[in-house]
N, C-alpha and C positions, 0 to 999 in steps of 0.2 A: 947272464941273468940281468947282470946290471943295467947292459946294452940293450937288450928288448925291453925293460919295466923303461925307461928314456925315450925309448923310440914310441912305445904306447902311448906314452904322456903329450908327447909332441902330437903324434895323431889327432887326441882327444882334444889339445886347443886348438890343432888348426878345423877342427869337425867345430868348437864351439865356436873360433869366430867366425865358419862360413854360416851355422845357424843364426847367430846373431846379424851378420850382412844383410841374409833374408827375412828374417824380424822386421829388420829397420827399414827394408823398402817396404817388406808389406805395410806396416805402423804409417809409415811416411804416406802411402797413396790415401791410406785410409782416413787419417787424419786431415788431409787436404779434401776429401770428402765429406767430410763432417762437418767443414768449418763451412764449406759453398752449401749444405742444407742449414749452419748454423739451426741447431734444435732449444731454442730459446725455450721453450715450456719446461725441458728439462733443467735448463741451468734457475732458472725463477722458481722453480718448486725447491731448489739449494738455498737458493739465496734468502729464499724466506727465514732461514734460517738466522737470519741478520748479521751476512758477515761482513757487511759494508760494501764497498766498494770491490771489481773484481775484476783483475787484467789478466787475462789467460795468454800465453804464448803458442805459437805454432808451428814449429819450423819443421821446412818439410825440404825434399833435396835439395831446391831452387827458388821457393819460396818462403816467407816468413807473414804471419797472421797475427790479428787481436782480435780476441774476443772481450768485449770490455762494458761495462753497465754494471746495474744496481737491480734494487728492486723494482725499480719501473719497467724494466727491458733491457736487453741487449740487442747487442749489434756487430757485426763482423765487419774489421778493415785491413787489405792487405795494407803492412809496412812496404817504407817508401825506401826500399833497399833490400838485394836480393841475402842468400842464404849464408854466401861466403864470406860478404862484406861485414855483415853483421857478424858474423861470430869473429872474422878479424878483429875485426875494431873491440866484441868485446873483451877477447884476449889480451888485446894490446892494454886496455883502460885498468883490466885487472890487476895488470903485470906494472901498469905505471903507480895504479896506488899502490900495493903491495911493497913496493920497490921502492914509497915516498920519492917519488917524483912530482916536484911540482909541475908538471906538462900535462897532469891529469885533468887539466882542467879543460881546455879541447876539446877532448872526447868527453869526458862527464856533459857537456852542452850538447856535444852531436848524436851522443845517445839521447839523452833527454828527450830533444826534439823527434828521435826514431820510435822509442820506446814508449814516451809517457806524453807525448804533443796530440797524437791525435785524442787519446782521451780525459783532455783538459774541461771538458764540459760537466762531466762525471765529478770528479775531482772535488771541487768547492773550495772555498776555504780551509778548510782540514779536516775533511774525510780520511777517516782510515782504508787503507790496503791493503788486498789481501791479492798476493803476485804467483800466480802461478807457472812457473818458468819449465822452458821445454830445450832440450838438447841440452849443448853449453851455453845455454844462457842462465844453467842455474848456477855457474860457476862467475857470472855478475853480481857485483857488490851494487843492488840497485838503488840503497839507500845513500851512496855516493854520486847517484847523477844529479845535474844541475842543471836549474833552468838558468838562459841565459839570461846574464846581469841579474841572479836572483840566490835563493839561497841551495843547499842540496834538499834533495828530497828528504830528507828524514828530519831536518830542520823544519821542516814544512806539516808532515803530517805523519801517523804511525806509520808504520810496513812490518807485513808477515809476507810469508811463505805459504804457500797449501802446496803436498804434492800433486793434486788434482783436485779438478770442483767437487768430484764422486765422493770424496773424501771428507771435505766439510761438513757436512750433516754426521758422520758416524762419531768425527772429533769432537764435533760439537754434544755427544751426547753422551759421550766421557765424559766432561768436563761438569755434567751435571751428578753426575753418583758423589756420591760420599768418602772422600776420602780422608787418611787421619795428616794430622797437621804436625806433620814429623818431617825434617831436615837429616839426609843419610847421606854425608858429604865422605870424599878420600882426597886426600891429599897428602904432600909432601909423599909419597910413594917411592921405595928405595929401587923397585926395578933389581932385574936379576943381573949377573955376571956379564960385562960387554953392554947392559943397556945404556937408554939413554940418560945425560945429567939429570939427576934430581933436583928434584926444585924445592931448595929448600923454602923460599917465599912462601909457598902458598901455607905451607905450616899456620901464620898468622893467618892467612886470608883464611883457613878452616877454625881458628877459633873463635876469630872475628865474629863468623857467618854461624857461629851455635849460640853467641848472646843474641843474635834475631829470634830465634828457635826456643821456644818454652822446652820441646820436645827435640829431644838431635840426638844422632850418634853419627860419630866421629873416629873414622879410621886412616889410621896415619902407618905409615915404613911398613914393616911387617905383618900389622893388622889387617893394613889393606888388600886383600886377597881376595879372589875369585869364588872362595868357598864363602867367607864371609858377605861378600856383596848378597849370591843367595840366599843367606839366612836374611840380611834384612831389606830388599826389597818389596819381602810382604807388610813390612810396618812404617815402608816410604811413602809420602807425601809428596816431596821433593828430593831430587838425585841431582846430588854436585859433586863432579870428579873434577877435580884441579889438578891439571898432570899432564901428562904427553898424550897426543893422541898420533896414530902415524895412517896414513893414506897407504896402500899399498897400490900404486896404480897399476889397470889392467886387470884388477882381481879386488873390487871394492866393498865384497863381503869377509875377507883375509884382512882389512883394514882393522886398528884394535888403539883399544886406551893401555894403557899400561900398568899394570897393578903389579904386588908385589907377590914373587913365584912361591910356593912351596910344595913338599910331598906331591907329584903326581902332576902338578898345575905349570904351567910355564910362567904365568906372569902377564901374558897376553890376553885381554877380554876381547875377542873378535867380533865384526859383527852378525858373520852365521851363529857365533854363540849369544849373543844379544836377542838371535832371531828364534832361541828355542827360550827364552828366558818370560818369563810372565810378571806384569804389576800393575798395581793399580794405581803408582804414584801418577800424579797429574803432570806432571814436568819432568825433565832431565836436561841437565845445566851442563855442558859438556866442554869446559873452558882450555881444551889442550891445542895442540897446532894441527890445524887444515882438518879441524874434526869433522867438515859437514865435506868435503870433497869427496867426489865419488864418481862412480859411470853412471851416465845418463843413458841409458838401456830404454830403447824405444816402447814407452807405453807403462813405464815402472817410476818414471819419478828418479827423485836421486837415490841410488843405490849406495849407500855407504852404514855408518855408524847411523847417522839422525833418523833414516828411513827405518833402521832395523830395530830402537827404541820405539818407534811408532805400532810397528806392528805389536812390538812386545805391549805392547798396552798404553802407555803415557799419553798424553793429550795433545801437550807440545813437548819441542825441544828447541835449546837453545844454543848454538854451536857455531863457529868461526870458518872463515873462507881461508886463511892464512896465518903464519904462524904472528902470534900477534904479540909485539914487546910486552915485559914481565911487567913492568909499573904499571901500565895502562890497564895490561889484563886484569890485572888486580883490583885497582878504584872500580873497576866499569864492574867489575862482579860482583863489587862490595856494595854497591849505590844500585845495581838494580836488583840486589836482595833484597834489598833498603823500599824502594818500593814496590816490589812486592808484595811486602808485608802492609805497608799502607792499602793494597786493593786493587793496584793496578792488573792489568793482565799482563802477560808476557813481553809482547811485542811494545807493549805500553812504557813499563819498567826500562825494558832495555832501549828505547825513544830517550828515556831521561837520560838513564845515565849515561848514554855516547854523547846527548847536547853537554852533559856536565863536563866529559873532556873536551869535546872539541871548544869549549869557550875557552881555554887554556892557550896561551898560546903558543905555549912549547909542545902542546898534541894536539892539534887544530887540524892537521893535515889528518885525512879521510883515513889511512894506515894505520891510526892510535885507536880509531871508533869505530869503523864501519865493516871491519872484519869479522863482527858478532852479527848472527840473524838468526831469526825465530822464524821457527818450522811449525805449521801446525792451523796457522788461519786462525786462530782465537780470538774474539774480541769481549768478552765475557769477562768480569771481574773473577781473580782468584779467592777472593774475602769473601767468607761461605759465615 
């Protein structure tokens, strides 16, 4: 029995990833079709929406695209580098900041120049962006690239994420209902038998983050449970999980934060189960390791935890490329609650507070700050 329920399984992934293979060529031919009728009335009736500035990605088997403008228009320009090259190099750029290498700085310029040079016209003095990345390029840290002899990009101006243009008009109209001004944080989370260290840090960092909050509830070790998340997502505002979050590659809806197990429950909030879950909080604050990593599934955005908060309802989210040290993690979550509550928007908040590390010069390097990024394309004040 055991031998056939094994042999079935195997069948079924090697059936999904031939489906998937042909997904992505179709998506790929298609996509390279879209971008040579470039459908500009469609992207400018989005844009009206005022989400600033807008760099769409396009990578397709052999080649790579921008779609790039504002509200006056767009325009389509192939990149000056084929398909392999670029995702090389962004791997490589990823794996040098991740890894604090000071070498990152090479590639942070020669991507700059590939990624963000042709639409310097756009740009301005400090226009907001809003990045829409395709393939593995949403696994770039873009707020780490650098013009040369200049500063990084995030130094310079805000940066979001949008999973796609399609998608910023329905974000943007979340962000205008009403929701209550409640903080529903977990941390410190004890995790079940064999998991991973707990952290006990974050403990402060959740009580910290409830003198912001007139309104909060605060679940810590035990409390914090999957049953409980349910009861209070309906009374969230904002969702901050301080904790672990684990990638499960190859399978990036199996991917989960870690909460703590009991009766019935394992411990594990996955994000198929994120994807049955409903709220109307405006944000989700997801400060664990490589929360936002996931499959890039041709046509779907990033498939992981951040995509699967999106659908459940939240407006944006804010979530890490890599596993990012405890001190750092900490001030950068604590200083962009901080403004927050001052009025910024998401990607605004979290703009301050990586400038606020990186002027340090013991977390200067891109590794302390730029492994947080916001999901969601918002440039709208949260101060309602």
């Amino acid at each position: 029995f055991w031998g056939k329920l094994a042999e079935l399984a195997q069948r079924r992934r090697q059936a999904g990833l031939a489906y998937e293979a042909f997904r992505t060529r179709a998506y790929s031919a298609a996509r390279e079709e879209e971008v040579m009728q470039a459908r500009v009335g469609e992207v400018e009736a989005r844009q009206a929406a005022g989400t600033g500035v807008i760099l769409e990605y396009v990578v397709t088997r052999d080649k790579a695209w921008m779609l790039m403008g504002d509200r006056r228009g767009f325009e389509v320009v192939r990149l000056g580098v084929g398909t392999a090259e670029l995702l090389r190099r962004a791997e490589a750029f990823r794996e040098a900041v991740g890894n604090r290498d000071l070498a990152y700085v090479r590639e942070a310029q020669a991507l700059y120049r590939v990624l963000i040079g042709p639409a310097e016209k756009y740009l301005g003095k400090d226009r907001a962006v809003v990045i829409v990345p395709d393939g593995g390029l949403w696994n770039l840290p873009f707020a780490a690239l650098r013009r040369e002899g200049g500063r990084h990009l995030l130094e310079e101006r805000t940066v979001s994420y949008a999973p796609s243009i399609g998608a910023l008009l329905p974000l943007q109209k979340r962000r205008r209902r009403p929701v209550p001004d409640t903080l529903v944080a977990y941390a410190d989370v004890t995790g079940g038998e064999g998991s991973l260290p707990r952290l006990r840090e974050t403990a402060e960092l959740g009580k910290d983050l409830t003198r912001l909050y007139a309104n909060h509830v605060l679940r810590m070790q035990g409390e914090a449970t999957e049953a409980k998340l349910r009861e209070d997502l309906g009374k969230a505002g904002v969702i901050q999980f301080a904790g672990h979050g684990v990638y499960v590659g190859g399978a990036p809806l199996d991917s989960y934060l870690v909460l703590s197990p009991q009766a019935g429950e394992d411990g594990m909030l996955e994000a198929w189960e994120v994807l049955e879950m409903k709220t109307r909080a405006r944000l989700a604050v997801l400060t664990g390791c490589e929360t936002g990593r996931g499959r890039t599934a041709a046509g779907e955005g990033i498939l992981g935890l951040g995509w699967s908060f999106l659908i459940a309802g939240v407006a944006d989210v804010v979530m890490s490329h890599w596993r990012v040290e405890a001190a750092a993690s900490t001030a950068l979550t604590l200083g962009f609650h901080e403004k927050l509550r001052e009025g910024m928007t998401p990607a605004g908040a979290l703009r301050a507070a990586a400038r606020r590390i990186a002027s340090a010069p013991e977390t200067g390097h891109p590794f302390y700050w730029a492994g947080f990024f916001a999901l969601g394309g918002g440039n709208e004040s949260t101060k309602k």
